[in-house]
mmCIF file of the C-alpha atoms, coordinates in Angstrom:
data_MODEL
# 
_entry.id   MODEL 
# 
loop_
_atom_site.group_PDB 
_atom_site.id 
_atom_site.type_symbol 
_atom_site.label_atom_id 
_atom_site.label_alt_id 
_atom_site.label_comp_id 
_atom_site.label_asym_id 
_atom_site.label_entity_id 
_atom_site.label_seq_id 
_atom_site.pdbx_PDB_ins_code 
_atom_site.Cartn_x 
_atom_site.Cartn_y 
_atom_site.Cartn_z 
_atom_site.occupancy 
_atom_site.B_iso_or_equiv 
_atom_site.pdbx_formal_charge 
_atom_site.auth_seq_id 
_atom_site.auth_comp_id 
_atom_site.auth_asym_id 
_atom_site.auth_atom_id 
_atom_site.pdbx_PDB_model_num 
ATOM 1   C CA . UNK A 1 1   ? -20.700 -38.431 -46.159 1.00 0.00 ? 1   UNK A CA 1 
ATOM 2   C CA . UNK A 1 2   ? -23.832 -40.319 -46.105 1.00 0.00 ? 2   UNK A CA 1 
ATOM 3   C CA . UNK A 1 3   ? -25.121 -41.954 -42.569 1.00 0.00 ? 3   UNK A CA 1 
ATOM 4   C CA . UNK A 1 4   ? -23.696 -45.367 -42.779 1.00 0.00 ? 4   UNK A CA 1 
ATOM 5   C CA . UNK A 1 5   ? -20.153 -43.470 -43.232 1.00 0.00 ? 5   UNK A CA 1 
ATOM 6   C CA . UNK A 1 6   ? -20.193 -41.561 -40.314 1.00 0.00 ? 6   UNK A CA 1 
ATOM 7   C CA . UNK A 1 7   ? -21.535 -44.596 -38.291 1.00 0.00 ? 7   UNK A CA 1 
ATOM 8   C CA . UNK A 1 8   ? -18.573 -46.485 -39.509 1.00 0.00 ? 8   UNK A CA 1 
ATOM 9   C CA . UNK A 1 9   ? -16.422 -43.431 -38.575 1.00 0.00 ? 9   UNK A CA 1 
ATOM 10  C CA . UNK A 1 10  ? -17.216 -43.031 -34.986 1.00 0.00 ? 10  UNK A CA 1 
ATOM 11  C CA . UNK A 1 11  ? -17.803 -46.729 -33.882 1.00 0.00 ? 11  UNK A CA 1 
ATOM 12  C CA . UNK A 1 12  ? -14.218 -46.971 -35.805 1.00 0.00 ? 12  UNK A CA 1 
ATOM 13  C CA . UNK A 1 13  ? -12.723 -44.179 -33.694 1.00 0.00 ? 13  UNK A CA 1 
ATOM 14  C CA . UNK A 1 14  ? -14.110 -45.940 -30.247 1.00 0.00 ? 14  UNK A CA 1 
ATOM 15  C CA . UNK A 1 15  ? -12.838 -49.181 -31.292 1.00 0.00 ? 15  UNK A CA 1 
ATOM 16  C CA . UNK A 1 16  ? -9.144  -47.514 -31.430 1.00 0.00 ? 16  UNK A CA 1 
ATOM 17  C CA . UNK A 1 17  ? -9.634  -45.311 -28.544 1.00 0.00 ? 17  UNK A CA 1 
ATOM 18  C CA . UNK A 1 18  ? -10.347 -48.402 -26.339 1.00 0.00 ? 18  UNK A CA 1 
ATOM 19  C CA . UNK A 1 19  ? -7.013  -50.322 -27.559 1.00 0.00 ? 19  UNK A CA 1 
ATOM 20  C CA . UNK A 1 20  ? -4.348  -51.346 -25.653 1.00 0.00 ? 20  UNK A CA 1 
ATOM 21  C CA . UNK A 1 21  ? -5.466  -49.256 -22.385 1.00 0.00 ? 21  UNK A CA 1 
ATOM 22  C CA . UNK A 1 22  ? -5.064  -50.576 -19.124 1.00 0.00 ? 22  UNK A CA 1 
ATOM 23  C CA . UNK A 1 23  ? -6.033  -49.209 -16.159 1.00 0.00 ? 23  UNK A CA 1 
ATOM 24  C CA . UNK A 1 24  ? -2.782  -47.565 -13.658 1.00 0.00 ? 24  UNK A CA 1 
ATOM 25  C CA . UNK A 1 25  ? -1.946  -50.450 -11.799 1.00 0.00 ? 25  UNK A CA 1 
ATOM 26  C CA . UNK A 1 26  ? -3.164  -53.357 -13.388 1.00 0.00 ? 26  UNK A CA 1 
ATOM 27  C CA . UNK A 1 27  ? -0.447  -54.686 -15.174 1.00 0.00 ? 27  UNK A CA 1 
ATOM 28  C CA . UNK A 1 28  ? 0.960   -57.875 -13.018 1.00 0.00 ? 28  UNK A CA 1 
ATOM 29  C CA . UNK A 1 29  ? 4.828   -57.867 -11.679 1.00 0.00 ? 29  UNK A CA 1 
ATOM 30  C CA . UNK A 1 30  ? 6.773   -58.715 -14.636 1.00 0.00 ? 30  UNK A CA 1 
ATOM 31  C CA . UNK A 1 31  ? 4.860   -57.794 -17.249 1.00 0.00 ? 31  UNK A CA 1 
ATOM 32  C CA . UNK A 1 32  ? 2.421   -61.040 -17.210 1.00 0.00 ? 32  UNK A CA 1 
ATOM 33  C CA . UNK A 1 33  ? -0.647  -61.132 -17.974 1.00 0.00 ? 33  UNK A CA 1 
ATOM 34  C CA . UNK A 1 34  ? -3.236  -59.350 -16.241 1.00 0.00 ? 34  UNK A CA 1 
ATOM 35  C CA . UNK A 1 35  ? -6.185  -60.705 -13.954 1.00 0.00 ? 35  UNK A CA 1 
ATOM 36  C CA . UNK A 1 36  ? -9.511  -60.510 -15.815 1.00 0.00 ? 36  UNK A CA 1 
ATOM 37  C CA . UNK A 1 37  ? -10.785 -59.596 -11.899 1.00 0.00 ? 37  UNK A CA 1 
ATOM 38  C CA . UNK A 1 38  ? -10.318 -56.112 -11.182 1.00 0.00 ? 38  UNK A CA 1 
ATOM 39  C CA . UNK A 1 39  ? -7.874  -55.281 -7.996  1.00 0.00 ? 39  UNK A CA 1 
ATOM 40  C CA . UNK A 1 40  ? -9.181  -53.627 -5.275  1.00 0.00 ? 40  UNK A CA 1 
ATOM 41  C CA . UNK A 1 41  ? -6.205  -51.475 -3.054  1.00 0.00 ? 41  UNK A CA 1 
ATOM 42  C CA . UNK A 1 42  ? -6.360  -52.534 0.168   1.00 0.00 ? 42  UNK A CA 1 
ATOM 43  C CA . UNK A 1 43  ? -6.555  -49.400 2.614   1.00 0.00 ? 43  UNK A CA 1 
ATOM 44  C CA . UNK A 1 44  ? -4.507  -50.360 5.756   1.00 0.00 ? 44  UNK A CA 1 
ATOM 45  C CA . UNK A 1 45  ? -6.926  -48.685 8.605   1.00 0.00 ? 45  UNK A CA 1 
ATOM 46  C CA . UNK A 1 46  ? -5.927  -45.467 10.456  1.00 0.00 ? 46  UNK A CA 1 
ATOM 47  C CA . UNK A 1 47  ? -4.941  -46.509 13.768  1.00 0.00 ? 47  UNK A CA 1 
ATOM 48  C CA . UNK A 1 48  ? -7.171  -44.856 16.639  1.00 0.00 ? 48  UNK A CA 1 
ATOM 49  C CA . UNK A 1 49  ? -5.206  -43.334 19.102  1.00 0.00 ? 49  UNK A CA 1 
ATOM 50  C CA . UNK A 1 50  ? -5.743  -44.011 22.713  1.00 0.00 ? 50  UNK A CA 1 
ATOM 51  C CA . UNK A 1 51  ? -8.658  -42.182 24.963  1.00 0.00 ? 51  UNK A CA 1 
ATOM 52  C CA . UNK A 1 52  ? -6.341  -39.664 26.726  1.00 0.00 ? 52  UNK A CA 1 
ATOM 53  C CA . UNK A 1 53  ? -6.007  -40.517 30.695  1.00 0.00 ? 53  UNK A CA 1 
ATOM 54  C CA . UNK A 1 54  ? -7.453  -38.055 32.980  1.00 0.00 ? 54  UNK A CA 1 
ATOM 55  C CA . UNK A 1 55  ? -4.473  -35.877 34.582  1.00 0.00 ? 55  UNK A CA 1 
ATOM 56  C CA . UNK A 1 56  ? -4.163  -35.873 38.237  1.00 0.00 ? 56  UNK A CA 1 
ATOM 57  C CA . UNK A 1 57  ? -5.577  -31.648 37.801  1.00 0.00 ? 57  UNK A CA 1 
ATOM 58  C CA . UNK A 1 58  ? -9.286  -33.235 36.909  1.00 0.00 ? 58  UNK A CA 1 
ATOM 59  C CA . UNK A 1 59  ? -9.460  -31.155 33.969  1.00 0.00 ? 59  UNK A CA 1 
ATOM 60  C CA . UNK A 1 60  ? -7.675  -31.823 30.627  1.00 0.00 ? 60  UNK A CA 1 
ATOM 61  C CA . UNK A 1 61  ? -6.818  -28.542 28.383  1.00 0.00 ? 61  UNK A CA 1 
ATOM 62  C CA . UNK A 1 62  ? -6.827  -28.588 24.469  1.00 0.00 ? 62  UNK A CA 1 
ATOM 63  C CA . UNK A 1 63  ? -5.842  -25.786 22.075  1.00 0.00 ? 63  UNK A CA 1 
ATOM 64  C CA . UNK A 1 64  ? -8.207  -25.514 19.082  1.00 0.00 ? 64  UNK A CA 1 
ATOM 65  C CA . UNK A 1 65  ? -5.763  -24.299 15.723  1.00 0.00 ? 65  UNK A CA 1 
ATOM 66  C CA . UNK A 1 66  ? -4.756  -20.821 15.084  1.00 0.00 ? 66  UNK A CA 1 
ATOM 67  C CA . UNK A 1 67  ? -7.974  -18.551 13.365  1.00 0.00 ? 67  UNK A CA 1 
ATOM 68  C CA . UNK A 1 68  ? -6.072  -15.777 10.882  1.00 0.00 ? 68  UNK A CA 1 
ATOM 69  C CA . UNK A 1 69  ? -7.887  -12.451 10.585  1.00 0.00 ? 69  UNK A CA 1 
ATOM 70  C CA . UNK A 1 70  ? -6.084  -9.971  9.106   1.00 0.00 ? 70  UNK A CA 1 
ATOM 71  C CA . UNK A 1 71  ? -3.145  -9.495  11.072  1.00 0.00 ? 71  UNK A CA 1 
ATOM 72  C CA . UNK A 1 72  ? -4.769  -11.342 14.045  1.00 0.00 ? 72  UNK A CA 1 
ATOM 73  C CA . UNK A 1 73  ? -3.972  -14.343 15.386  1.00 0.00 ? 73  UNK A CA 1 
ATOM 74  C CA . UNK A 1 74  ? -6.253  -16.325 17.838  1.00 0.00 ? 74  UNK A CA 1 
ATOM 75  C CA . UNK A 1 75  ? -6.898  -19.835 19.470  1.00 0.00 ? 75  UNK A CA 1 
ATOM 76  C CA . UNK A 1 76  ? -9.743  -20.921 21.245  1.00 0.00 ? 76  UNK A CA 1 
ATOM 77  C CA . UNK A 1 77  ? -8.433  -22.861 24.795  1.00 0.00 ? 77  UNK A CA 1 
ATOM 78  C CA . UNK A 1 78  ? -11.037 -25.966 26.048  1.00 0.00 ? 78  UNK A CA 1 
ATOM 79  C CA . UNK A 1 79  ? -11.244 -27.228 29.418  1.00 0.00 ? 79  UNK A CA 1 
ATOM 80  C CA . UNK A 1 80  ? -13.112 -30.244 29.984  1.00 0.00 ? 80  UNK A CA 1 
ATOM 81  C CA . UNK A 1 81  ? -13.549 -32.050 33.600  1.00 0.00 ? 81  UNK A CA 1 
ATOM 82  C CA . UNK A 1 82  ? -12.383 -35.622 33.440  1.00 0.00 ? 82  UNK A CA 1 
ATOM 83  C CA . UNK A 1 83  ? -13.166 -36.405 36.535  1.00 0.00 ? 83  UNK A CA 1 
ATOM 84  C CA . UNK A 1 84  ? -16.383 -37.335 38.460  1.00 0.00 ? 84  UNK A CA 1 
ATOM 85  C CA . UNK A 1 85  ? -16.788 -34.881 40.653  1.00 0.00 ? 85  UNK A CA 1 
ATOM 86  C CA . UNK A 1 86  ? -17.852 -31.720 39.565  1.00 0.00 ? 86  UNK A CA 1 
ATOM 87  C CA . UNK A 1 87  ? -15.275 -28.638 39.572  1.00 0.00 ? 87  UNK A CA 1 
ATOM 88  C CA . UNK A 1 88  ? -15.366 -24.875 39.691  1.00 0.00 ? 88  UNK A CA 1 
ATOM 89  C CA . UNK A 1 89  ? -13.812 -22.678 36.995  1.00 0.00 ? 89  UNK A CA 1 
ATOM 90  C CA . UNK A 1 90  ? -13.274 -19.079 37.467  1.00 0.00 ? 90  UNK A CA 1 
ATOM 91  C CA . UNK A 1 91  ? -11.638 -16.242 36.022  1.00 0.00 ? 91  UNK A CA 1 
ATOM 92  C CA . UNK A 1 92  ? -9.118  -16.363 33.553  1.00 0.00 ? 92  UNK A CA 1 
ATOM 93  C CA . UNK A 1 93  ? -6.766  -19.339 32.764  1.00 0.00 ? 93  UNK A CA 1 
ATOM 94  C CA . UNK A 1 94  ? -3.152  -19.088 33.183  1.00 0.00 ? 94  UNK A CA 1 
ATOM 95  C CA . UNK A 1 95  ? -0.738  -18.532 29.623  1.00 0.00 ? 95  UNK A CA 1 
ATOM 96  C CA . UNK A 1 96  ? 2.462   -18.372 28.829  1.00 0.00 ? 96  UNK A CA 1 
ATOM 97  C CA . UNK A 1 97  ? 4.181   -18.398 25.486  1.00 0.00 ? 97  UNK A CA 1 
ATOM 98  C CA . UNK A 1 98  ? 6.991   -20.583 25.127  1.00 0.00 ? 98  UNK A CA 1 
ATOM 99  C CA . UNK A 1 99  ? 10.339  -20.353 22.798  1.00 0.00 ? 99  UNK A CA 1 
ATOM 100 C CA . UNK A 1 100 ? 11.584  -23.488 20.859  1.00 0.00 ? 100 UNK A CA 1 
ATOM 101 C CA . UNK A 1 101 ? 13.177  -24.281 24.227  1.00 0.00 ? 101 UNK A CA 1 
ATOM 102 C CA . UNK A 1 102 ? 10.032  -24.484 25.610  1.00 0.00 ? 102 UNK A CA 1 
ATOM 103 C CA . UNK A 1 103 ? 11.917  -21.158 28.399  1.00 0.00 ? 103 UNK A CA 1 
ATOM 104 C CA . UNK A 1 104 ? 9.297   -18.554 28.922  1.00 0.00 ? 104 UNK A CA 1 
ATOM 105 C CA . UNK A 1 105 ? 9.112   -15.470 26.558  1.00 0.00 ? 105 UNK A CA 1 
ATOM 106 C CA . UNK A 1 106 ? 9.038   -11.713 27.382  1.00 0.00 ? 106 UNK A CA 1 
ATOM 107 C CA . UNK A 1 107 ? 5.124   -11.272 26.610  1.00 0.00 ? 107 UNK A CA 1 
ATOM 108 C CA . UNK A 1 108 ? 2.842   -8.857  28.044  1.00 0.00 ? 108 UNK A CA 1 
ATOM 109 C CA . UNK A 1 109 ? -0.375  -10.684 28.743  1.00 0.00 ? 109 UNK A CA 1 
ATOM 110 C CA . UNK A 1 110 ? -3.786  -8.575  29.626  1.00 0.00 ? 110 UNK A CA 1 
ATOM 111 C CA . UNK A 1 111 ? -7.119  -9.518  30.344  1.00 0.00 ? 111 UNK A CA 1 
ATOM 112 C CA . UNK A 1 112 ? -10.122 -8.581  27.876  1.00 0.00 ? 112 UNK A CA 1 
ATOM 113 C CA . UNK A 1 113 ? -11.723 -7.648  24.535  1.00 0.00 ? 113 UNK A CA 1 
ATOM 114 C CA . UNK A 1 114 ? -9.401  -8.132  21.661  1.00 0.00 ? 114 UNK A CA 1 
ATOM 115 C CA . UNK A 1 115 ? -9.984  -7.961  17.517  1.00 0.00 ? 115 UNK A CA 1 
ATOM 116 C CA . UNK A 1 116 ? -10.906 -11.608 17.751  1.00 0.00 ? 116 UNK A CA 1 
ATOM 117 C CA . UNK A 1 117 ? -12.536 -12.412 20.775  1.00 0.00 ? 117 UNK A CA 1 
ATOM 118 C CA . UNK A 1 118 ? -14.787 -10.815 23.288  1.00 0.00 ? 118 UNK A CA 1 
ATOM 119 C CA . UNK A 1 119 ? -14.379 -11.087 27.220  1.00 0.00 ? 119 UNK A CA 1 
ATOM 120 C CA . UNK A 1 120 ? -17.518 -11.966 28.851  1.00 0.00 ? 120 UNK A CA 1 
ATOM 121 C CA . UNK A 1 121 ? -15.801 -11.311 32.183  1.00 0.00 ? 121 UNK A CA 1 
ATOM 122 C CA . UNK A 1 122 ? -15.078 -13.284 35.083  1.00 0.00 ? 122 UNK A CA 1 
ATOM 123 C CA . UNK A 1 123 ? -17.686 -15.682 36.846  1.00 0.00 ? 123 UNK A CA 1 
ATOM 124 C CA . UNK A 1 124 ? -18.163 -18.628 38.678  1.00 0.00 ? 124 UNK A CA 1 
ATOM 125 C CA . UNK A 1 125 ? -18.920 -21.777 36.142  1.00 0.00 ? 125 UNK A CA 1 
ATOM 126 C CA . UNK A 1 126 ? -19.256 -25.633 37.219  1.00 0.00 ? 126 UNK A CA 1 
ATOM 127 C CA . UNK A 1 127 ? -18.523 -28.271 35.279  1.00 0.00 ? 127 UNK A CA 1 
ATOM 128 C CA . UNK A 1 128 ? -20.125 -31.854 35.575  1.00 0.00 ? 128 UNK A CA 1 
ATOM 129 C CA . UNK A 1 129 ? -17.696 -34.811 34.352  1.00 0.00 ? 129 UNK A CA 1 
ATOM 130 C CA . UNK A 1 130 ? -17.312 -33.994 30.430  1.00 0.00 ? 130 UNK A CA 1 
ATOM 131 C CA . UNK A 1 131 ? -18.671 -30.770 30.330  1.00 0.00 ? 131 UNK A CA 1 
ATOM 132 C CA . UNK A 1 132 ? -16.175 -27.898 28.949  1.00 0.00 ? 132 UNK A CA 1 
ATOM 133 C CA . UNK A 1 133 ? -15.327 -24.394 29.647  1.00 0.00 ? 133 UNK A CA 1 
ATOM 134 C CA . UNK A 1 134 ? -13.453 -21.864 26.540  1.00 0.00 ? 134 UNK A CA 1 
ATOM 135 C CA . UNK A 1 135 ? -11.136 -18.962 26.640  1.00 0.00 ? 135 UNK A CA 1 
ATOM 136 C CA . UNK A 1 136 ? -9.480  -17.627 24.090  1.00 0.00 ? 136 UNK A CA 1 
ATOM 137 C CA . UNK A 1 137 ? -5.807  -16.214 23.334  1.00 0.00 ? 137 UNK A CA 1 
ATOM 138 C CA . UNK A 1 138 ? -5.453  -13.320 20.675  1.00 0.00 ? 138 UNK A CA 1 
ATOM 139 C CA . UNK A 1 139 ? -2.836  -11.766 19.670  1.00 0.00 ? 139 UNK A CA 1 
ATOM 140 C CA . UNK A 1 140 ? -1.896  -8.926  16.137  1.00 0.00 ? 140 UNK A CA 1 
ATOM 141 C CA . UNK A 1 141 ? 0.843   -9.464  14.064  1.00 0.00 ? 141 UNK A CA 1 
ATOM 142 C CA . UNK A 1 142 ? 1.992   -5.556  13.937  1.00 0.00 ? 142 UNK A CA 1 
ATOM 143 C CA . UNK A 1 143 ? 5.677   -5.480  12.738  1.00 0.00 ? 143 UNK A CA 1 
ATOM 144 C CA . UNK A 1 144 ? 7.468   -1.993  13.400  1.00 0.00 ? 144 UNK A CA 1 
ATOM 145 C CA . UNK A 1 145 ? 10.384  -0.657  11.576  1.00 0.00 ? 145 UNK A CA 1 
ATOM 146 C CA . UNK A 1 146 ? 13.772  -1.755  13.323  1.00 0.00 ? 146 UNK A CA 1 
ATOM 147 C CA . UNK A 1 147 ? 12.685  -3.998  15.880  1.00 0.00 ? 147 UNK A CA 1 
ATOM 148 C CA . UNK A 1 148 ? 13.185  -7.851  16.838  1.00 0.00 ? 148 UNK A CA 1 
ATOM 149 C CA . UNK A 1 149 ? 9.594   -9.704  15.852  1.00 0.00 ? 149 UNK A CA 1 
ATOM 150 C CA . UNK A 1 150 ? 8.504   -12.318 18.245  1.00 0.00 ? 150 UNK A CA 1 
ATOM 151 C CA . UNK A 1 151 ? 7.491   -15.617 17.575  1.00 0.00 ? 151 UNK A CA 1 
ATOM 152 C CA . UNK A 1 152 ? 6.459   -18.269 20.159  1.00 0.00 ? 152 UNK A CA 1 
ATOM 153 C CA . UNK A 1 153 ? 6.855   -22.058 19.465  1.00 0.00 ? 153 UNK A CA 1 
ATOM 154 C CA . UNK A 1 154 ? 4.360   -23.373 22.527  1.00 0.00 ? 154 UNK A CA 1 
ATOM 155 C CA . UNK A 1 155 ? 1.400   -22.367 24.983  1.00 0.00 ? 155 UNK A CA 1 
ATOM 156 C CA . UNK A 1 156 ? 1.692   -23.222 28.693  1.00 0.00 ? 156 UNK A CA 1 
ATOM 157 C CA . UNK A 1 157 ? -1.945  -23.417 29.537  1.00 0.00 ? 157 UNK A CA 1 
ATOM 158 C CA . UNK A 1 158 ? -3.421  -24.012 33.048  1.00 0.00 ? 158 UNK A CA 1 
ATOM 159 C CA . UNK A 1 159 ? -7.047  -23.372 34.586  1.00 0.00 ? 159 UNK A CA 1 
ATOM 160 C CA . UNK A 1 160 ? -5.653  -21.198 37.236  1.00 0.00 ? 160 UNK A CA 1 
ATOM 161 C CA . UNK A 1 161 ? -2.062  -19.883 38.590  1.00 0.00 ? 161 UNK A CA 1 
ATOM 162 C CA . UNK A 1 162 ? -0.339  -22.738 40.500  1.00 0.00 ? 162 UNK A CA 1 
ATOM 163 C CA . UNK A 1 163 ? -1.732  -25.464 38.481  1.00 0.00 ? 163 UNK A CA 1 
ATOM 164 C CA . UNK A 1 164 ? 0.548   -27.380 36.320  1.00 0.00 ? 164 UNK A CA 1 
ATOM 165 C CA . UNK A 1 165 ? 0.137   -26.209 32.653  1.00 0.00 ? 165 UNK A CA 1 
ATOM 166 C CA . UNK A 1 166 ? -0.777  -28.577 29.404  1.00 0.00 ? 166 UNK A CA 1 
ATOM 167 C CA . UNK A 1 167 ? 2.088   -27.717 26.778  1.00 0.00 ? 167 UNK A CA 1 
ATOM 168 C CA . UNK A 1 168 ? 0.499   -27.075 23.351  1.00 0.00 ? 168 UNK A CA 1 
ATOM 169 C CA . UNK A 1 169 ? 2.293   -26.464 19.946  1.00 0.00 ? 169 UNK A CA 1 
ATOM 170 C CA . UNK A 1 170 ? 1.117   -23.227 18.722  1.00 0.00 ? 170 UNK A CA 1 
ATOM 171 C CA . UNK A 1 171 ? 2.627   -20.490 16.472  1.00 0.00 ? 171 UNK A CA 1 
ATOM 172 C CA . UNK A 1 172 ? 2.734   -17.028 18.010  1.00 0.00 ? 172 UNK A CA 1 
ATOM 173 C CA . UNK A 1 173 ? 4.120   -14.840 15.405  1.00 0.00 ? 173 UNK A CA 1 
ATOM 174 C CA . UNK A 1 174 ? 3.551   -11.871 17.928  1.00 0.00 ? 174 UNK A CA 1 
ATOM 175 C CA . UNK A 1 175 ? 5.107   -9.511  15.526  1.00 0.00 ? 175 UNK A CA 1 
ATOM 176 C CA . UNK A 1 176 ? 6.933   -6.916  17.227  1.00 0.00 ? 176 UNK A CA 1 
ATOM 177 C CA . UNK A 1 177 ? 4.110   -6.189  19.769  1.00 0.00 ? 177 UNK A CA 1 
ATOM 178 C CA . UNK A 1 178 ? 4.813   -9.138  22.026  1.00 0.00 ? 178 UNK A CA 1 
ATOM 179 C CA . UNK A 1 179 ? 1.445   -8.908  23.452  1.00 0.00 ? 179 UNK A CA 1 
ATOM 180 C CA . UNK A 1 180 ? -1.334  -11.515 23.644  1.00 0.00 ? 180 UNK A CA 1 
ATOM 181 C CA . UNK A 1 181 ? -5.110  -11.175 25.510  1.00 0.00 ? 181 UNK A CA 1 
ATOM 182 C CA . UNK A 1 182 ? -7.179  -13.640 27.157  1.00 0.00 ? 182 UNK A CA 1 
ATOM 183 C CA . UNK A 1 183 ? -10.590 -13.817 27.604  1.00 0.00 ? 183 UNK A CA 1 
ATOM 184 C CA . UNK A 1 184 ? -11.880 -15.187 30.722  1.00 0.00 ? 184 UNK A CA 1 
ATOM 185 C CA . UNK A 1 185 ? -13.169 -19.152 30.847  1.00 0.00 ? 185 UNK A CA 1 
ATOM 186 C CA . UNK A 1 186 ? -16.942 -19.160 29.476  1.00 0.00 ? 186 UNK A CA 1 
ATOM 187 C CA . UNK A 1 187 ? -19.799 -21.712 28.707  1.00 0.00 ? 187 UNK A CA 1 
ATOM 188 C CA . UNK A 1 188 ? -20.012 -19.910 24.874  1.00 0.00 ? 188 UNK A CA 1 
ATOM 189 C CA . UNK A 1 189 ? -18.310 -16.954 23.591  1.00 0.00 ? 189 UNK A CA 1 
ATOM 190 C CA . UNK A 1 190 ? -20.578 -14.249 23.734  1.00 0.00 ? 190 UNK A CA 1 
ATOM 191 C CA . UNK A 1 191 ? -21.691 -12.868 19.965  1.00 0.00 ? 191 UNK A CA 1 
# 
């Protein structure tokens, strides 16, 4: 075929290709004809949610998602002071793990080094207004032979014993081990 042929062919071919498409969407309600402007969607804005109030504690607690390592679980815990006055963090924070009922589970909770996190020990950290403190809670999914597993729905988190805890959502799927570890509060994790 000489040159003019194949010239013929092609711009032939894109002639045909480019028939009778429209792009998704553009057709008008009822089959009308179409607006020679194109239609931009509108994207209805994500609503921002509210700056969280300060609870009467000073602090406010957040639980970071659940890190998978094989067969560990872990989340990192942050406490922030909300307030203006400066306050004093020491030691480990208080945990439980809650059912779906939100009724304390049967969970053995130590202190220290686990697969996922170390413990950099217990000490005396202040915290200006908006500066945080992390701990984190670890726990193995090790499933025995013939025994229940345990899985928690929620973390009860406080700074200290006594306080009143911040209620997270976080799978525990403590296997049949039923035992988590915390790491005591800390400026960074150490490496």
């Amino acid at each position: 075929m000489s040159y003019r042929g194949w010239v013929g062919l092609v711009g032939g071919l894109l002639l045909l290709a480019g028939c009778g498409t429209e792009a998704a969407g553009s057709e008008a309600v009822g089959g009308g004809p179409t607006s020679s402007r194109a239609s931009t969607p509108t994207v209805a804005p994500t609503p921002t949610p509210p700056p969280p109030t300060c609870p009467p504690s000073g602090v406010m607690i957040t639980v970071g998602p659940v890190e998978p390592a094989l067969g560990h679980r872990a989340v990192v815990l942050k406490l922030t002071n909300c307030r203006t006055a400066p306050i004093t963090v020491n030691g480990y924070p208080d945990v439980a793990v809650l059912n779906a009922r939100r009724r304390t589970m049967n969970v053995t909770i130590t202190h220290g080094t686990s697969y996922m996190a170390r413990d950099p020990g217990p000490t005396q950290i202040r915290l200006r207004k908006g500066e945080s403190a992390l701990a984190a809670v670890s726990w193995s999914n090790t499933v025995e032979v013939a025994e229940d597993k345990a899985s928690g729905t929620y973390l009860a988190v406080a700074r200290r014993q006594g306080e009143r805890p911040a209620i997270w959502p976080v799978d525990t799927d403590l296997g049949t081990t039923a035992k988590v570890t915390l790491t005591a509060w800390c400026i960074k994790f150490p490496t």
